[in-house]
LUMKEVEX-683294 format. One line per field, with one value per residue (C-alpha): x negated, y, z negated. Coordinates in nm, 4 decimals. Each point is the difference from the previous one (the first is absolute). Example, Ala and Ser with C-alpha at 12.3 -4.5 7.8 and 13.67 -1.06 7.14 Angstrom:
<pts>
x -1.2300 | -0.1370
y -0.4500 | 0.3440
z -0.7800 | 0.0660
</pts>
This chain:
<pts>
x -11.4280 | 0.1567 | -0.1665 | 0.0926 | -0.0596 | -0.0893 | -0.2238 | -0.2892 | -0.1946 | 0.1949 | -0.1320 | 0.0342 | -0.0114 | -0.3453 | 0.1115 | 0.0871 | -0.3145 | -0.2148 | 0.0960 | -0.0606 | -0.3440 | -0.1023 | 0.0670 | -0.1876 | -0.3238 | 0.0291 | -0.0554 | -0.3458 | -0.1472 | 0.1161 | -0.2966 | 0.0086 | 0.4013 | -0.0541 | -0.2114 | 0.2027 | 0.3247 | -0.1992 | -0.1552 | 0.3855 | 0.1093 | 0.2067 | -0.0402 | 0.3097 | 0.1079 | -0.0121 | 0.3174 | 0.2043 | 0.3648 | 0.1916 | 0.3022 | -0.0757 | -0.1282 | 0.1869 | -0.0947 | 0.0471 | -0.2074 | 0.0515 | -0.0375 | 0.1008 | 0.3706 | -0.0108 | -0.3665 | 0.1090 | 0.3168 | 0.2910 | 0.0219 | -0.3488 | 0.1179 | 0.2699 | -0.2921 | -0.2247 | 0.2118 | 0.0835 | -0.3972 | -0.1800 | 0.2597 | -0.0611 | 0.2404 | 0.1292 | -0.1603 | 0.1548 | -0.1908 | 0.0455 | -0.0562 | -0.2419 | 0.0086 | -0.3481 | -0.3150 | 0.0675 | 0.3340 | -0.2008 | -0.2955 | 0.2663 | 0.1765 | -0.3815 | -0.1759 | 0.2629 | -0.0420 | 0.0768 | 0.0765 | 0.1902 | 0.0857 | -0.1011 | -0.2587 | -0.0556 | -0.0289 | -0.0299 | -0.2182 | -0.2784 | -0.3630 | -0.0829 | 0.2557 | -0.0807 | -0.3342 | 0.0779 | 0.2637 | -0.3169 | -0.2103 | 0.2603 | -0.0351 | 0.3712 | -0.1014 | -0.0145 | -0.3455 | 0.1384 | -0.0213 | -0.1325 | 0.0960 | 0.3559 | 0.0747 | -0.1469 | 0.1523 | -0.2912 | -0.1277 | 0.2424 | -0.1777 | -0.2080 | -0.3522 | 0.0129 | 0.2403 | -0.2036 | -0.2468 | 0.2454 | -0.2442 | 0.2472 | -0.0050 | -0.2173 | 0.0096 | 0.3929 | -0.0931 | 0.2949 | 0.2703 | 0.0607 | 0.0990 | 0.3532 | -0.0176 | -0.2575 | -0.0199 | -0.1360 | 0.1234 | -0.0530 | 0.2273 | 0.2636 | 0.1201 | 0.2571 | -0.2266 | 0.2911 | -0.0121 | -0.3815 | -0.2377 | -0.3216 | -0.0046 | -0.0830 | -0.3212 | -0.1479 | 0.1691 | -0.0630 | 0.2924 | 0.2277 | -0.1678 | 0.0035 | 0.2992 | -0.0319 | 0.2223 | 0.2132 | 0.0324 | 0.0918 | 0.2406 | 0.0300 | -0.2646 | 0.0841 | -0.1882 | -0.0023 | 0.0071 | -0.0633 | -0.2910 | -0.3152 | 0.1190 | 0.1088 | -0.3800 | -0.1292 | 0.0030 | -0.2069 | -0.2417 | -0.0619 | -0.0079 | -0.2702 | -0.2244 | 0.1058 | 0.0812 | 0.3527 | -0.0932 | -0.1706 | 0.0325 | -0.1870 | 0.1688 | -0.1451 | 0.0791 | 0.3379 | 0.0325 | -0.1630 | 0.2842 | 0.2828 | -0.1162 | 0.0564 | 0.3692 | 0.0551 | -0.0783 | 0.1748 | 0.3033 | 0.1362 | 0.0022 | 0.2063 | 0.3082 | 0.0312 | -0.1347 | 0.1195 | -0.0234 | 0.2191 | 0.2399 | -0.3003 | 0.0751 | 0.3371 | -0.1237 | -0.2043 | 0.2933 | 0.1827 | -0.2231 | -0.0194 | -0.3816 | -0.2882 | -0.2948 | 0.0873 | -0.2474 | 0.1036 | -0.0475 | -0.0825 | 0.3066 | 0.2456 | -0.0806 | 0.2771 | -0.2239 | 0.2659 | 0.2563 | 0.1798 | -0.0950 | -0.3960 | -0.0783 | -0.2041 | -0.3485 | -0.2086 | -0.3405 | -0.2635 | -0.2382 | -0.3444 | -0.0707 | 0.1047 | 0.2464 | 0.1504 | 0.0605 | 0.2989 | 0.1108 | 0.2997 | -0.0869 | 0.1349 | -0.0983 | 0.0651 | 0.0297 | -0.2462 | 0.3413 | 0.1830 | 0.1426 | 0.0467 | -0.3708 | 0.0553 | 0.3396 | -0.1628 | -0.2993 | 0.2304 | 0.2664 | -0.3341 | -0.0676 | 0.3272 | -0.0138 | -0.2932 | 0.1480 | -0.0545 | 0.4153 | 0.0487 | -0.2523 | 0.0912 | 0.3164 | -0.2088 | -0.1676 | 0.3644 | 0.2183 | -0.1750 | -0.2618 | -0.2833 | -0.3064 | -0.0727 | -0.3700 | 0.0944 | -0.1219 | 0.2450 | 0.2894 | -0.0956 | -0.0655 | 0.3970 | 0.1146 | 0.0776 | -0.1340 | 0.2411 | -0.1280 | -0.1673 | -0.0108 | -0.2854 | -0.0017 | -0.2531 | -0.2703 | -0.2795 | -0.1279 | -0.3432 | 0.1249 | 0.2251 | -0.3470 | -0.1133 | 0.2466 | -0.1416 | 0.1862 | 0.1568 | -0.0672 | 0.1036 | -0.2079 | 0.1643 | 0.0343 | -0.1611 | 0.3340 | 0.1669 | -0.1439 | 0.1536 | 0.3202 | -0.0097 | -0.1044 | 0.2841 | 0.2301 | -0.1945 | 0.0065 | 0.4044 | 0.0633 | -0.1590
y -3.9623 | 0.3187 | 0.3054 | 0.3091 | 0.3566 | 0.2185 | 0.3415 | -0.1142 | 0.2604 | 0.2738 | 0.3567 | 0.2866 | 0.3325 | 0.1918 | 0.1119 | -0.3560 | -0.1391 | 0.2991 | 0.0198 | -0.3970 | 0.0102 | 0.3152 | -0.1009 | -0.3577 | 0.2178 | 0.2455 | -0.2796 | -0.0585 | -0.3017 | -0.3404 | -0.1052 | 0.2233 | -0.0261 | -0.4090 | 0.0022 | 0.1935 | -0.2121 | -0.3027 | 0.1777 | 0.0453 | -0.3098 | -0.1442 | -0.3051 | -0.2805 | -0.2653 | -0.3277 | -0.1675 | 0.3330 | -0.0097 | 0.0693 | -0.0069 | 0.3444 | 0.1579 | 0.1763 | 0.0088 | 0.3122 | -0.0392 | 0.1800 | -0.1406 | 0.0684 | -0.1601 | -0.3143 | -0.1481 | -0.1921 | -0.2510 | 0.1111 | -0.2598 | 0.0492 | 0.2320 | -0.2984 | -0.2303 | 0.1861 | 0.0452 | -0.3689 | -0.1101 | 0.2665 | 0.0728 | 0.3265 | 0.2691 | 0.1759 | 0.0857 | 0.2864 | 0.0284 | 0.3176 | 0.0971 | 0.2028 | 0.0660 | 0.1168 | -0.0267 | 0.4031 | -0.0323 | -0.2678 | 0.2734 | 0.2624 | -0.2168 | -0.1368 | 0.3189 | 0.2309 | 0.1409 | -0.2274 | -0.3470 | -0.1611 | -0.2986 | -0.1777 | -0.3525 | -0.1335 | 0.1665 | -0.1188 | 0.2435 | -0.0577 | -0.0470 | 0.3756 | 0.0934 | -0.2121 | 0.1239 | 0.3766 | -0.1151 | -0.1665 | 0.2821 | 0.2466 | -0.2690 | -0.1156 | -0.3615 | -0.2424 | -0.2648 | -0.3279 | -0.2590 | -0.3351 | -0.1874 | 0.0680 | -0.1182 | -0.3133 | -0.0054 | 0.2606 | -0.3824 | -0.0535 | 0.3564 | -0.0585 | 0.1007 | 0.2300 | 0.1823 | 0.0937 | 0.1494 | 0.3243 | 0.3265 | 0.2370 | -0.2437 | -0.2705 | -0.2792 | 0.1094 | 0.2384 | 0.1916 | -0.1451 | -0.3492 | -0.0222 | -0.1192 | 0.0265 | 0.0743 | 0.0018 | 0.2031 | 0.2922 | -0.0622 | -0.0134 | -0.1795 | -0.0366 | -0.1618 | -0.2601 | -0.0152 | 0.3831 | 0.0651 | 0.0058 | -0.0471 | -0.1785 | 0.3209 | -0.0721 | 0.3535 | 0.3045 | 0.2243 | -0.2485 | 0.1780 | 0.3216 | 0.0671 | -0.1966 | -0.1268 | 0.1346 | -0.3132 | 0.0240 | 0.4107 | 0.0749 | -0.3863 | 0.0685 | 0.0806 | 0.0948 | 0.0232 | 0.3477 | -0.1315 | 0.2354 | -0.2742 | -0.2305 | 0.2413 | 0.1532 | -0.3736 | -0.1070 | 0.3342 | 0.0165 | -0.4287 | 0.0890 | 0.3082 | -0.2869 | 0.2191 | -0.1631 | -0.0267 | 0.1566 | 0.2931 | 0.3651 | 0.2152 | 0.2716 | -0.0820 | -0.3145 | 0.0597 | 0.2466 | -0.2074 | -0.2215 | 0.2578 | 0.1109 | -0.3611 | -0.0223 | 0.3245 | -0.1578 | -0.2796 | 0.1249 | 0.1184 | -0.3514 | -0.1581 | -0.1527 | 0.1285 | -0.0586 | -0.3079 | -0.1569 | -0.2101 | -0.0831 | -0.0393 | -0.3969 | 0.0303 | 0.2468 | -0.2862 | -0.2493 | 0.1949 | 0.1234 | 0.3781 | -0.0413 | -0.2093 | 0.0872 | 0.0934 | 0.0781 | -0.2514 | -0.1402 | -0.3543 | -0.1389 | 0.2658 | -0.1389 | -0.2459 | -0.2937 | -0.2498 | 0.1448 | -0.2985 | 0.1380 | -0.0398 | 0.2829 | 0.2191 | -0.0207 | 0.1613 | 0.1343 | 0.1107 | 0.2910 | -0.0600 | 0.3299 | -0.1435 | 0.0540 | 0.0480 | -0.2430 | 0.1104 | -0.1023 | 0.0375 | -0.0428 | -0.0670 | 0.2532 | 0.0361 | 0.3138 | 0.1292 | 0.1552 | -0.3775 | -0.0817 | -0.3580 | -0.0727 | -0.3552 | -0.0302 | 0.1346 | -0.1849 | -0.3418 | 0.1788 | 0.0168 | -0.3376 | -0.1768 | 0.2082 | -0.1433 | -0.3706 | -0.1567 | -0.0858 | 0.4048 | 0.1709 | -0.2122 | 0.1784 | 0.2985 | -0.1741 | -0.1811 | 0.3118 | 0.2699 | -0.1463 | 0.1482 | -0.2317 | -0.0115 | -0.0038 | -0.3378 | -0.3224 | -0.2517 | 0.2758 | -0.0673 | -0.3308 | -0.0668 | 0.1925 | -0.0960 | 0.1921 | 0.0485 | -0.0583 | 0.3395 | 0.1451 | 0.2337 | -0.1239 | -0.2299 | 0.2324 | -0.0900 | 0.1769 | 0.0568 | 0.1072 | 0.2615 | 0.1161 | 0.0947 | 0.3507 | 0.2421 | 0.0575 | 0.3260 | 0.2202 | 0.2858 | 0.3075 | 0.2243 | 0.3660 | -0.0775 | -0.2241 | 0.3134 | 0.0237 | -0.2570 | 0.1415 | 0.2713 | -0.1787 | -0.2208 | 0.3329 | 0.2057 | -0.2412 | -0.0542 | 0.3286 | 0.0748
z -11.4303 | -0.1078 | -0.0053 | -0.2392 | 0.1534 | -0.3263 | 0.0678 | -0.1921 | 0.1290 | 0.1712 | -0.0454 | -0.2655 | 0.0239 | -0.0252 | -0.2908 | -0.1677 | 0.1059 | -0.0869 | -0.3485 | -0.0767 | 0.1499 | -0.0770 | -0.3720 | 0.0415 | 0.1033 | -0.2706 | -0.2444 | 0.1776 | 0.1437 | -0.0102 | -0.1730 | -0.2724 | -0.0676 | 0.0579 | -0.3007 | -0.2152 | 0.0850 | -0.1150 | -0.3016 | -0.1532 | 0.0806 | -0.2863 | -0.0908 | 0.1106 | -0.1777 | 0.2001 | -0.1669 | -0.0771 | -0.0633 | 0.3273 | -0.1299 | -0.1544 | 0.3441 | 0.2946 | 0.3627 | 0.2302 | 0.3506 | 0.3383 | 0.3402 | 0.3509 | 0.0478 | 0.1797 | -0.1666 | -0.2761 | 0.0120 | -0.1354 | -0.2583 | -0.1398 | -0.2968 | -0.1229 | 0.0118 | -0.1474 | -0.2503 | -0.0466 | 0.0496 | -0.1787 | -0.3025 | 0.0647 | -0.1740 | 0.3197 | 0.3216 | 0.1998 | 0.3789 | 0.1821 | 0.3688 | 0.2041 | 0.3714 | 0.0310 | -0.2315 | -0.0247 | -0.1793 | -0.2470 | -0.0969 | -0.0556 | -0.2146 | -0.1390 | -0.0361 | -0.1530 | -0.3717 | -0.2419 | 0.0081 | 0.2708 | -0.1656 | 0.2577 | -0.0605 | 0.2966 | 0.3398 | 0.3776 | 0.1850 | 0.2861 | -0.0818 | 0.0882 | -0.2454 | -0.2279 | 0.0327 | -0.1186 | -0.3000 | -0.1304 | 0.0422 | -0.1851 | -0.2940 | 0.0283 | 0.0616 | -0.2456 | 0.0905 | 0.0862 | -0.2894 | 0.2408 | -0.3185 | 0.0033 | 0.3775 | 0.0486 | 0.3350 | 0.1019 | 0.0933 | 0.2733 | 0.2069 | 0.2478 | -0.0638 | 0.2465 | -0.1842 | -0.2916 | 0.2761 | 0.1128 | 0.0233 | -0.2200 | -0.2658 | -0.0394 | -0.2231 | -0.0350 | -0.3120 | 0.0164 | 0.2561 | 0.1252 | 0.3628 | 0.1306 | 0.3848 | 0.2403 | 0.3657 | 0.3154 | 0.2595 | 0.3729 | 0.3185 | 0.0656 | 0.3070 | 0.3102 | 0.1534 | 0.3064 | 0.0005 | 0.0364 | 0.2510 | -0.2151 | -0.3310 | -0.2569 | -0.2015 | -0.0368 | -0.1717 | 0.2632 | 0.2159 | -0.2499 | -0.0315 | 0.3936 | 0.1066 | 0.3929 | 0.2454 | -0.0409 | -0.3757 | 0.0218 | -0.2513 | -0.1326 | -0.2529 | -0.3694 | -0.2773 | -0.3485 | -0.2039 | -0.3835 | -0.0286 | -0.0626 | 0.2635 | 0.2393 | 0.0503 | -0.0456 | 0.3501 | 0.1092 | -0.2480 | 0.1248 | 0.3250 | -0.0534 | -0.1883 | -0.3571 | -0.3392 | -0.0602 | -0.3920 | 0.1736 | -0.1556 | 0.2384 | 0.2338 | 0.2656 | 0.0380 | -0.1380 | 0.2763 | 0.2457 | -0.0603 | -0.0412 | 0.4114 | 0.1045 | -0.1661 | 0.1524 | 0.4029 | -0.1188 | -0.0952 | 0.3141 | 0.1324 | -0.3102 | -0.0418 | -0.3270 | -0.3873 | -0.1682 | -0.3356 | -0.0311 | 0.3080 | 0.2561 | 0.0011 | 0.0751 | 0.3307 | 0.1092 | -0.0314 | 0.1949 | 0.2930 | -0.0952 | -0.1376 | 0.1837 | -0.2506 | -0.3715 | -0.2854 | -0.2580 | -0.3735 | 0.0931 | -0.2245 | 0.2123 | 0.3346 | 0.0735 | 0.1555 | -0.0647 | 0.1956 | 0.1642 | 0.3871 | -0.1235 | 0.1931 | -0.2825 | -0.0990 | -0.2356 | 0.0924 | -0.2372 | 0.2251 | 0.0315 | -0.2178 | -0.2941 | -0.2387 | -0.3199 | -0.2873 | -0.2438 | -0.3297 | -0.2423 | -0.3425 | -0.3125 | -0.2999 | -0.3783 | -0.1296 | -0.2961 | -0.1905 | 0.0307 | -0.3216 | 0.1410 | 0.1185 | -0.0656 | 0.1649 | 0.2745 | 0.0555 | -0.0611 | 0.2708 | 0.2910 | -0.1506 | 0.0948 | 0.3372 | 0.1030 | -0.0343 | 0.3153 | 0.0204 | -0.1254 | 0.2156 | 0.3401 | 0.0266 | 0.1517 | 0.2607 | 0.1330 | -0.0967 | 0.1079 | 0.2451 | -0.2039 | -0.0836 | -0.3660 | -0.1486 | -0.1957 | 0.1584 | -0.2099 | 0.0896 | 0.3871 | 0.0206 | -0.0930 | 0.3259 | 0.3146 | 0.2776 | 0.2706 | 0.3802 | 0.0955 | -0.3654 | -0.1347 | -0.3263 | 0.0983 | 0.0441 | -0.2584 | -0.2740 | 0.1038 | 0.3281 | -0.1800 | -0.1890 | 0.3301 | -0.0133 | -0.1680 | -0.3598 | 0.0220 | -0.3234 | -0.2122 | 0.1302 | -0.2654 | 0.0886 | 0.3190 | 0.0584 | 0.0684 | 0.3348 | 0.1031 | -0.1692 | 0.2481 | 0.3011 | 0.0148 | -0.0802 | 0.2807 | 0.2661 | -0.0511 | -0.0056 | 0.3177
</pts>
């Protein structure tokens, strides 16, 4: 099974960040912008000409194969579809949240993200009627806390964060945070961590019994004092390479997106621990934008996406578990894979959400605790 490495969520600067969520909670609560969104919608025609419509949609490079826009093409009769990359969900709400229209349709950001387009009123509501494939979700996908019911975004990946680790390297099996968060003498500089700002103060804010969503200083700072003692003792911060330092011996105990923790390396000498805190449960979406031009194209392109044959190429390309049960039930789990884990097990994490200006903290946690 190949794996690509693509920064899907490698951090901005404050000032990036700031500005996209600091806009998201000027335009007030979800609740309020949620209604509004669905108040406009146009109405979509379920047998429109796509012949006549264009497709522009941006995604992180390596999450869709690179044949999908001459098959779309073929399948759909589309026009044209031109896909364009992101590196970080950052880059896509510059590019999403400037003045004036970005031409862009569809759009691949996580669930938090996703969250705060829909609450500027840039989301177009999903039309269930135009994707039939909806059907092939699991139900537990309709049940994610920043969007229930899949209003405005229909989810393409999910999974979990917890440790992964050298079972030949370590002298007790990890299953708490703190294991990572005050490293052992024998795992002393063999511990890394990750900086993208939400995940980054996720293990401490576990560990002190806090919600991962949480937007109070003190327990913000509560958690900043712990990264600060545990710092000292790392190997470094990681977000993407931290697999390849437990291949090779440098790293014993890594915090680790469940899909990035390379389980089926041939030695069989990595496991995957989920801490007895808790964790997280992330999602990247798929979104239609309220200033499409090509609604229809793009509900039919999420459509042929989530085909079972389409949408499986996630889960064996990318080692990412996707929300759609007829997707999964096509691949073949390799021997020591994580892409077994269940969905209801996966509902266990705690969804992480848009906090809007209150995100910012977090913004300057992970900024403050790298700069020290």
């Amino acid at each position: 099974m190949s794996r690509s490495r693509f920064t899907r969520r490698l951090p901005a600067t404050v000032a990036v960040v700031g500005l996209a969520l600091a806009v998201a909670a000027c335009g007030g609560g979800a609740s309020s912008s949620s209604q509004e969104t669905t108040g406009a919608a146009a109405e979509l025609k379920p047998n429109a000409d796509l012949t006549k419509q264009s497709l522009q949609v941006t995604v992180w490079d390596g999450y869709l194969p690179k044949e999908l826009a001459d098959r779309v093409k073929s399948t759909l009769k589309v026009k044209d579809i031109k896909i364009q990359l992101h590196d970080t969900n950052e880059t896509a709400m510059t590019k999403l949240t400037a003045p004036g229209d970005s031409g862009i349709d569809v759009a691949f950001v996580s669930g938090q993200y996703a969250q705060a387009l829909n609450a500027m009123g840039l989301l177009e509501p999903i039309h269930p009627e135009l994707i039939p494939n909806l059907a092939n979700l699991y139900p537990e996908a309709t049940q994610l806390s920043y969007d229930k019911g899949n209003k405005y975004s229909v989810p393409y990946t999910w999974g979990t964060t917890g440790i992964c680790y050298r079972k030949d390297l370590v002298k007790k099996v990890p299953d708490s945070w703190n294991d990572i968060l005050k490293p052992p003498a024998w795992a002393e500089k063999k511990v890394t961590m990750m900086t993208t700002e939400r995940w980054l103060a996720l293990p401490a804010l576990k560990a002190l019994g806090y919600s991962v969503n949480t937007d109070k200083d003190e327990e913000i700072e509560k958690a900043r004092e712990l990264l600060e003692e545990q710092k000292p003792h790392l190997l470094t911060y990681d977000d993407t390479t931290f697999g390849d330092r437990l291949v090779n011996g440098e790293a014993v105990m890594v915090e680790a997106w469940d899909g990035w923790c390379p389980t089926t390396d041939p030695k069989g000498n990595i496991g995957f621990a989920n801490p007895k805190e808790g964790s997280d449960l992330w999602v990247d979406t798929m979104v239609i934008l309220k200033s499409s031009k090509n609604k229809e194209a793009a509900h039919a392109l999420i459509n042929y996406i989530l085909s079972p044959e389409v949408h499986s190429w996630a889960a064996v390309n990318i080692n990412y578990k996707v929300p759609n049960k007829a997707a999964m039930e096509q691949v073949k789990i390799p021997k020591g894979s994580l892409l077994g884990i269940a969905p209801d097990k996966l509902l266990d994490g705690e969804s992480i959400i848009d906090l809007g200006q209150a995100s910012t903290k977090y913004t300057r946690l992970s900024a403050d605790i790298q700069a020290k």
